[in-house]
PyMOL CGO cylinders between C-alpha atoms (Angstrom):
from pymol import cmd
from pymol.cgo import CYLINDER

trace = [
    CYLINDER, 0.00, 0.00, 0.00, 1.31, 3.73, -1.00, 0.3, 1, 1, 1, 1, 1, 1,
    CYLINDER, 1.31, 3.73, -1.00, 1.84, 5.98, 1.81, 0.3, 1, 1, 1, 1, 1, 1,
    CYLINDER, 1.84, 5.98, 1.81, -1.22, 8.80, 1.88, 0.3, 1, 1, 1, 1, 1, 1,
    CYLINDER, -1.22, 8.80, 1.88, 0.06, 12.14, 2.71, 0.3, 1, 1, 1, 1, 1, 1,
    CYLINDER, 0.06, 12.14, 2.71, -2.13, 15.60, 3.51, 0.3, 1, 1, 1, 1, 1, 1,
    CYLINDER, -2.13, 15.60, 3.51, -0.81, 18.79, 2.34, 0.3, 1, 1, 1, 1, 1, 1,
    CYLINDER, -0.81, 18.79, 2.34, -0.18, 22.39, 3.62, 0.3, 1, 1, 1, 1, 1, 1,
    CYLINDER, -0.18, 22.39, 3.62, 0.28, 25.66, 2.42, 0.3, 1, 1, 1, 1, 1, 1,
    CYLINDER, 0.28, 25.66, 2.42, 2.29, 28.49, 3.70, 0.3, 1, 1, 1, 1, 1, 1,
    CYLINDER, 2.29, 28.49, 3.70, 1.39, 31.71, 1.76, 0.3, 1, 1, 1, 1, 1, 1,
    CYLINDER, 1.39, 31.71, 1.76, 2.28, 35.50, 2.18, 0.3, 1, 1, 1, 1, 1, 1,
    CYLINDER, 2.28, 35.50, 2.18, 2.10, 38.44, 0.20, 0.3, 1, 1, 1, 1, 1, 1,
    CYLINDER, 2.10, 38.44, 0.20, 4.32, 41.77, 0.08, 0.3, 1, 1, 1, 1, 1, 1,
    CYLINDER, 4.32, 41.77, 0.08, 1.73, 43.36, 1.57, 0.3, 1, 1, 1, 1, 1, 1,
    CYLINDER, 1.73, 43.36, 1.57, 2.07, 41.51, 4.95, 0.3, 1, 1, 1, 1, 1, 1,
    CYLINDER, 2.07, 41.51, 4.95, -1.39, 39.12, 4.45, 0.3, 1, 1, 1, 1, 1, 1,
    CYLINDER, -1.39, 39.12, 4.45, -0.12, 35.40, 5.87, 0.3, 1, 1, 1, 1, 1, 1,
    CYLINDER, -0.12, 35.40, 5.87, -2.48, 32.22, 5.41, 0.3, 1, 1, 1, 1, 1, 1,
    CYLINDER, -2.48, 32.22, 5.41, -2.12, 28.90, 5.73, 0.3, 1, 1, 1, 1, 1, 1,
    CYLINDER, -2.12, 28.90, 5.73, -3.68, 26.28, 4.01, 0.3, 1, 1, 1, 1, 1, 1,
    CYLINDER, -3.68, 26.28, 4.01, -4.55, 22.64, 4.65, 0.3, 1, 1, 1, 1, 1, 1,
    CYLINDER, -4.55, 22.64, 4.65, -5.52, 20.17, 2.13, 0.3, 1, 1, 1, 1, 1, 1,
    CYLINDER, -5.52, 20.17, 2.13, -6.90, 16.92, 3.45, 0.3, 1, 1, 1, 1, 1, 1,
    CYLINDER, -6.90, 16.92, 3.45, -9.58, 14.84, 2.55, 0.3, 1, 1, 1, 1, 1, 1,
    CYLINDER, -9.58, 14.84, 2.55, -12.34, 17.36, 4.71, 0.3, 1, 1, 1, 1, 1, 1,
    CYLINDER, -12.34, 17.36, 4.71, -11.18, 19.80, 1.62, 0.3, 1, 1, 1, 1, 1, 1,
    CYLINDER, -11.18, 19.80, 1.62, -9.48, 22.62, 2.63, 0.3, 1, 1, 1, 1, 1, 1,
    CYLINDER, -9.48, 22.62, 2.63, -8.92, 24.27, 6.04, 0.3, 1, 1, 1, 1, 1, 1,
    CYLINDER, -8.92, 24.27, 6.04, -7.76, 28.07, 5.60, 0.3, 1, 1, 1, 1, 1, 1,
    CYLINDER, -7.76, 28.07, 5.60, -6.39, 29.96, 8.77, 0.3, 1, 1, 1, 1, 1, 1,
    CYLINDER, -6.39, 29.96, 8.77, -5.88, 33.70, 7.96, 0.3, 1, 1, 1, 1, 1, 1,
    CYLINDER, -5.88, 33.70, 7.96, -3.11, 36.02, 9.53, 0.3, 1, 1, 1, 1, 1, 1,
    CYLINDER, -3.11, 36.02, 9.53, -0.60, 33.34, 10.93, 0.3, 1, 1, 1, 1, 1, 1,
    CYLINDER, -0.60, 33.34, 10.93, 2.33, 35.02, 11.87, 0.3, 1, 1, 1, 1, 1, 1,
    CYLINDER, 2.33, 35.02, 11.87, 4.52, 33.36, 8.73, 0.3, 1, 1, 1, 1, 1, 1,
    CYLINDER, 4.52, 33.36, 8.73, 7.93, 33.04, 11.32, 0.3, 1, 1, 1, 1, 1, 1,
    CYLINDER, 7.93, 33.04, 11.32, 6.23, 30.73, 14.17, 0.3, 1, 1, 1, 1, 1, 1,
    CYLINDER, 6.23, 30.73, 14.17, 3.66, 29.33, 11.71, 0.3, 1, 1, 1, 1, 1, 1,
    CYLINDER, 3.66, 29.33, 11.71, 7.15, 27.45, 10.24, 0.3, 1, 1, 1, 1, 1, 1,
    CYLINDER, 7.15, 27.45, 10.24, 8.39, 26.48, 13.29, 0.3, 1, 1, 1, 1, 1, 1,
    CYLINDER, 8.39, 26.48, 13.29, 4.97, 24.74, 14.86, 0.3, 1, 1, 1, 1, 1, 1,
    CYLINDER, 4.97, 24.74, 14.86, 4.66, 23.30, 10.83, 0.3, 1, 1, 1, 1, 1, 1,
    CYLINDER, 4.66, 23.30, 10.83, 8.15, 21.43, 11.40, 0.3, 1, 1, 1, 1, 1, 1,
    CYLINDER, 8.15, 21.43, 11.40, 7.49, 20.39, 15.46, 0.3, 1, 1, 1, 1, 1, 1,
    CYLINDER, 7.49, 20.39, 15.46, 3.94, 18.63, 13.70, 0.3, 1, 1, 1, 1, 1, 1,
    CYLINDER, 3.94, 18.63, 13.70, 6.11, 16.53, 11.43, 0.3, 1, 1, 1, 1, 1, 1,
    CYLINDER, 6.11, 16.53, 11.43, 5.48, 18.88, 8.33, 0.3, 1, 1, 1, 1, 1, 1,
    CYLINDER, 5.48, 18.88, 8.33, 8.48, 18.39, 5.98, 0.3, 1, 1, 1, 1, 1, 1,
    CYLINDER, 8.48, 18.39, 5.98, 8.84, 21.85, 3.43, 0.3, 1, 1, 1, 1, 1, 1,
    CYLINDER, 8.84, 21.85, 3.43, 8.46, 20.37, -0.49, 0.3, 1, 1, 1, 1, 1, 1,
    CYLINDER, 8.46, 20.37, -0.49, 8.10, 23.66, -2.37, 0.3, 1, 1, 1, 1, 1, 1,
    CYLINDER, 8.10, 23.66, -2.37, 8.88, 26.87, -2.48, 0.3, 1, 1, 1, 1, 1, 1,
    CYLINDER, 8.88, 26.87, -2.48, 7.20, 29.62, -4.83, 0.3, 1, 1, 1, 1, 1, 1,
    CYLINDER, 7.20, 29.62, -4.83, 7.93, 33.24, -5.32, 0.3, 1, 1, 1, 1, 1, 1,
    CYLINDER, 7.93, 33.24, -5.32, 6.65, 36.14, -6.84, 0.3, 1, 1, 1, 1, 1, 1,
    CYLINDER, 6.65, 36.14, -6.84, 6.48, 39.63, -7.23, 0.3, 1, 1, 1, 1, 1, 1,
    CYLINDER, 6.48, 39.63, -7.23, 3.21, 39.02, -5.27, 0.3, 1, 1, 1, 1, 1, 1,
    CYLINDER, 3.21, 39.02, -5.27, 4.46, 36.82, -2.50, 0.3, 1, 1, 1, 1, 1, 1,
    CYLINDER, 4.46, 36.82, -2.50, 5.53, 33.42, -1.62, 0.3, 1, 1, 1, 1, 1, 1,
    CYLINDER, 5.53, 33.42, -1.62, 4.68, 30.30, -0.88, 0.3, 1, 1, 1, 1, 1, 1,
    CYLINDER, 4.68, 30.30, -0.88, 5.87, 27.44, 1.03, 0.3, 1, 1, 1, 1, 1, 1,
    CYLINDER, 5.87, 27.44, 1.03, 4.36, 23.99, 0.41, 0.3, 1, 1, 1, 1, 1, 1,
    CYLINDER, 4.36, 23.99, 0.41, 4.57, 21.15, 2.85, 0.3, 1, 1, 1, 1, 1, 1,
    CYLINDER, 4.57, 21.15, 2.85, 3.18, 17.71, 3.18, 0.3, 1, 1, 1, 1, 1, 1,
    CYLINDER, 3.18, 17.71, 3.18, 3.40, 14.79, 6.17, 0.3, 1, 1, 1, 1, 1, 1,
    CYLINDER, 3.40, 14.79, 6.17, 2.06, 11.40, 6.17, 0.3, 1, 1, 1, 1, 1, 1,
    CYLINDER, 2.06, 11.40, 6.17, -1.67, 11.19, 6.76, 0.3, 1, 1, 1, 1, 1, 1,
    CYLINDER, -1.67, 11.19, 6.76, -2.54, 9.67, 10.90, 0.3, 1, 1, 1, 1, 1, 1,
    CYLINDER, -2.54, 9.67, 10.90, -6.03, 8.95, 11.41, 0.3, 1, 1, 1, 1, 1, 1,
    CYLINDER, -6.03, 8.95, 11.41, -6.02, 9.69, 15.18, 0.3, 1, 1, 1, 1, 1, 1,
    CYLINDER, -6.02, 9.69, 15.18, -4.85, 13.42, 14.18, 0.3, 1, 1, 1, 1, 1, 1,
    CYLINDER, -4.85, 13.42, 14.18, -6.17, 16.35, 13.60, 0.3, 1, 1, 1, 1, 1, 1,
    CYLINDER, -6.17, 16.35, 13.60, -4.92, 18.02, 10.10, 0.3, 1, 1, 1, 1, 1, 1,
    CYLINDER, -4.92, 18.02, 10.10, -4.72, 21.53, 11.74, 0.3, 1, 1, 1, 1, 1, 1,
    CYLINDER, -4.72, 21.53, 11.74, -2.79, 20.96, 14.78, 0.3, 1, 1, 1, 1, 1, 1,
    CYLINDER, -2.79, 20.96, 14.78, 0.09, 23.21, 14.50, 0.3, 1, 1, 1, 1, 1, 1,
    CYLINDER, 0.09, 23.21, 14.50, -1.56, 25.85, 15.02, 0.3, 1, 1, 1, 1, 1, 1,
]
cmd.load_cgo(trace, "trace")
């Protein structure tokens, strides 16, 4: 069997808006004004490995994923 895996993502524009994102099978959770700096650090203490990075002149975006736990909730780093 394939390891299942849910998905995060880390966005923030120029402008100072910060969201983050998670993708599980619930569809997507959104969490608006994260403070980008700790919302990384919680994101790697919940086993969130970084896959991605984007970048723009808009903003960025950092894209993570972990292995899917069925006794866990998808939004608990923050």
């Amino acid at each position: 069997m394939s390891q299942q895996w849910e998905y995060c993502l880390l966005s923030f524009t120029r402008v100072g808006s910060e969201r983050l994102t998670y993708y599980g099978g619930s569809g997507p959770i959104s969490r608006q004004q994260v403070e980008w700096s700790s919302a990384i650090a919680r994101l790697g203490a919940a086993g969130w490995e970084l896959v991605g990075v984007t970048s723009s002149e808009i903003g960025t975006g950092l894209y993570y994923k972990r292995p899917i736990d069925s006794g866990r909730a998808i939004d608990d780093a923050l």
